[in-house]
N, C-alpha and C positions, 0 to 999 in steps of 0.2 A: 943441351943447355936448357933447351926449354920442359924438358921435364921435369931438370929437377929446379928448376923455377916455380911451376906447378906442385912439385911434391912438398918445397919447402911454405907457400901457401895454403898449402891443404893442412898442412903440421901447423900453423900459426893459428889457423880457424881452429882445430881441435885443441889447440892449448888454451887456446881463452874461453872454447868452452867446458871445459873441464872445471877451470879457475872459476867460472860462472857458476857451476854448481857449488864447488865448494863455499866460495864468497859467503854465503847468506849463513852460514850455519853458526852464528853465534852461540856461544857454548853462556849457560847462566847457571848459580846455583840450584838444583833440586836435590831432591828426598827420593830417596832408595831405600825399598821397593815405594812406588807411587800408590800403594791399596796395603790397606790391613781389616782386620775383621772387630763388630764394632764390639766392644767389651771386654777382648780381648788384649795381649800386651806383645807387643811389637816392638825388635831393633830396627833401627830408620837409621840410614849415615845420609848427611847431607855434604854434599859433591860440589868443590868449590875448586871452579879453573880459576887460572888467569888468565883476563883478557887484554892487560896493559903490555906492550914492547917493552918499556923500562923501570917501573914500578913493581915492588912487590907486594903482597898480601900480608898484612901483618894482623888483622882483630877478624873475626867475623862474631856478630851478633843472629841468634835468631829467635825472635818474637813467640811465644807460646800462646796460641788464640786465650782469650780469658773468657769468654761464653761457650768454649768448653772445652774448660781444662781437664787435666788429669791429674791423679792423686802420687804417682809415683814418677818420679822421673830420677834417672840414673846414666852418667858419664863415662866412659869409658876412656880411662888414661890416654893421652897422645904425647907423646916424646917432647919435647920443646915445645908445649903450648900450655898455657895457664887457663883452666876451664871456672867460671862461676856461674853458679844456677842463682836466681835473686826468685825467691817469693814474693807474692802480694794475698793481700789478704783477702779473701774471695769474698762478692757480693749472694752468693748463695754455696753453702759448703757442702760439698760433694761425699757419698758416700763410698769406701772403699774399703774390702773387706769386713765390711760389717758396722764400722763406722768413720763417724763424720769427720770430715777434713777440710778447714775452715782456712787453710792461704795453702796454695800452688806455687810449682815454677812457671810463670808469665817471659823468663827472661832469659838464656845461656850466653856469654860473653866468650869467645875462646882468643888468647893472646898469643902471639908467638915472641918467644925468645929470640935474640940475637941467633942469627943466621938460621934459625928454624920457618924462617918466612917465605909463604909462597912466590916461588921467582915466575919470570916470563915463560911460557911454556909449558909449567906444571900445575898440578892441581892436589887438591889435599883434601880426604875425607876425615868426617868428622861424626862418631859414633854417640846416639841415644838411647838406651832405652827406656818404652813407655808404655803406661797403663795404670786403670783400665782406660782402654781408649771410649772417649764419648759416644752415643748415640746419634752423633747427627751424621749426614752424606759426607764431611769433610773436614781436615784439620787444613788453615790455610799458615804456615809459617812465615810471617815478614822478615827479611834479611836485608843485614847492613854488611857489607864486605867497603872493610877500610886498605887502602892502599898507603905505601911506604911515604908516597909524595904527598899525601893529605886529602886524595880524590876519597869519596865514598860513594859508593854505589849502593843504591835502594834497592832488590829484590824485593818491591813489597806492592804491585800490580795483582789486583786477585780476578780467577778466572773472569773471562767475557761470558755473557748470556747465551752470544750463537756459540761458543765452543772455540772459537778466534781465538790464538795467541797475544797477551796485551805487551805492552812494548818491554817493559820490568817486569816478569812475573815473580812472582813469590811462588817458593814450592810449595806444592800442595800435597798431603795425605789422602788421599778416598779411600774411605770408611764403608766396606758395605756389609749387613745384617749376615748373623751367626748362621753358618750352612749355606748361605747363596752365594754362586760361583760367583770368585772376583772378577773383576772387568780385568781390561788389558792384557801383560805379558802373564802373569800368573794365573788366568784361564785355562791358560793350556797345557797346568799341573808343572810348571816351574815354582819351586820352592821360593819362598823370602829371601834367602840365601844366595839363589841362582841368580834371582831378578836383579839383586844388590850388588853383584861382579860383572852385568853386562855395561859396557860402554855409556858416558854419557849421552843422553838424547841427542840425533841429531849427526852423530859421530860414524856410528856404527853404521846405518846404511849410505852415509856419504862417501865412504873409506871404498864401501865395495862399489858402489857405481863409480868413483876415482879408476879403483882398479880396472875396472872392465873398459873404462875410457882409455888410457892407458895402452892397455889389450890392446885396442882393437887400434888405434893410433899407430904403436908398431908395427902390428901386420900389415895396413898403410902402406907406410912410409918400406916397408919390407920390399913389399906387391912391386912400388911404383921404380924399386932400383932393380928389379929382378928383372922387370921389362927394358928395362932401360938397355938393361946391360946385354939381354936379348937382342935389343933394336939395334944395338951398336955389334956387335958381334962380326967377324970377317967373314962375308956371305962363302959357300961352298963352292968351291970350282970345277964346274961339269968337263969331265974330259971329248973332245968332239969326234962323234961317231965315224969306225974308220970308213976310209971313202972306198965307196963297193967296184972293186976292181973291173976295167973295160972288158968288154967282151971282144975274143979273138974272132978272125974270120977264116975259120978253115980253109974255107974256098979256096 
C-alpha cells in the first residue's frame, strides 16, 4: 500500500510538471519563413491559431510597414475567406522594375465566410507574396485577429531592444543583405519552403520534451509496480536438510 501511495505521488509531481512546461507556450500570429533576402521576392504565410475555448476567428488584418513598402504584393486564394489589399499613397515612391511606384499595399484584411471560421483548437494559414523586398534589417507586420464574440487581439508589439519577447508581438520579417547566410532555421540550408511547413514556434520543441516527459513517467510508474509485485511475491520454501543419520556402535 505504501508504495503505491509513493508511486501515485511521484505520477502527480511529474504530471504538473509536464503541464508546467507546456503551460507557457502561448501560440501568437507569425510569418513563415521569419528571414528573406533584401531585394529579393518572397512567399510569407502568416500562421493564425486559436487561442479562445469558445470563440472563433473570423477577420484577420495585417498592417504592411509604410517606411518600407514594397511595390508588389499578391494573395493567394483561400477557400471561404474574402481577401482585400487597400493601397495608400506613398510619401516617397519606390522604384520597381525600373520604375516609380507612387501608393502600395499598407493594409490586407482577410474575411472568413460562414462556417469557414477559425474554431477552438485550429489554426489557419494565410498566404502572400512579396517584393522587391526593402533594404532595411526588417519588415515588422501589425496584426488584428478579430474573434466571433467581438474580442480583438493586437499582434502589434515590435521586437524589444535586449532581444526579449514583448507581451503582443507582431510578426516580424528579417531581411538580410544579397549573398549573406540567413540567420535562424534557414542557416542550415533549409529552404523558404521547408522553414514554412515546420511547427509554429514554440510547439515543436515542447511536443518532444512533453514526450520524453511522458517517457520517462511511464518507465516510473512501470519500475515502481515491478518492485512492488517483487516485494509481494510468495517467498521460496527451503526444503530442510535431511537429518545425518546416528552412528551405530559395532561394539
Amino acid at each position: 500500500m505504501k508504495l503505491m501511495k509513493r508511486a501515485a505521488a511521484v505520477s502527480a509531481v511529474a504530471a504538473a510538471f509536464v503541464l508546467g512546461v507546456a503551460g507557457p507556450a502561448a501560440a501568437h500570429v507569425t510569418v513563415n519563413p521569419d528571414s528573406a533576402t533584401q531585394g529579393g521576392y518572397a512567399k510569407v504565410t502568416f500562421r493564425v491559431p486559436n487561442e479562445s475555448d469558445s470563440a472563433s476567428t473570423t477577420k484577420l488584418e495585417i498592417n504592411l510597414p509604410t517606411d518600407s513598402p514594397v511595390g508588389s504584393v499578391s494573395l493567394k486564394p483561400l477557400q471561404g475567406w474574402t481577401a482585400v489589399a487597400e493601397k495608400t499613397k506613398l510619401a516617397t515612391p519606390v522604384e520597381v522594375h525600373g520604375s516609380p511606384i507612387t501608393e502600395a499595399v499598407t493594409k490586407i484584411t482577410w474575411t472568413a465566410a460562414a462556417g469557414s471560421e477559425v474554431k477552438p483548437g485550429f489554426f489557419q494559414e494565410f498566404d502572400v507574396s512579396l517584393g522587391p523586398l526593402p533594404t532595411a534589417d526588417q519588415m515588422v507586420f501589425k496584426a488584428l485577429q478579430t474573434y466571433s464574440d467581438g474580442t480583438i487581439v493586437r499582434w502589434i508589439d515590435e521586437p524589444n531592444a535586449d532581444g526579449t519577447e514583448p507581451e503582443s508581438p507582431a510578426p516580424v520579417l528579417k531581411l538580410t543583405a544579397a549573398g549573406a547566410e540567413p540567420a535562424g532555421d534557414t542557416a542550415e540550408g533549409a529552404t523558404a519552403e521547408a522553414v514554412a511547413e515546420e511547427p509554429a514556434e514554440s510547439s515543436g520543441s515542447n511536443t518532444w520534451g512533453i514526450a520524453g516527459l511522458a517517457a520517462g513517467l511511464v518507465g516510473l510508474v512501470a519500475g515502481l509496480l515491478a518492485y512492488r509485485k517483487a516485494a509481494t511475491a510468495t517467498p521460496l520454501t527451503v526444503a530442510p536438510a535431511a537429518a545425518k543419520p546416528a552412528a551405530t556402535d559395532d561394539k
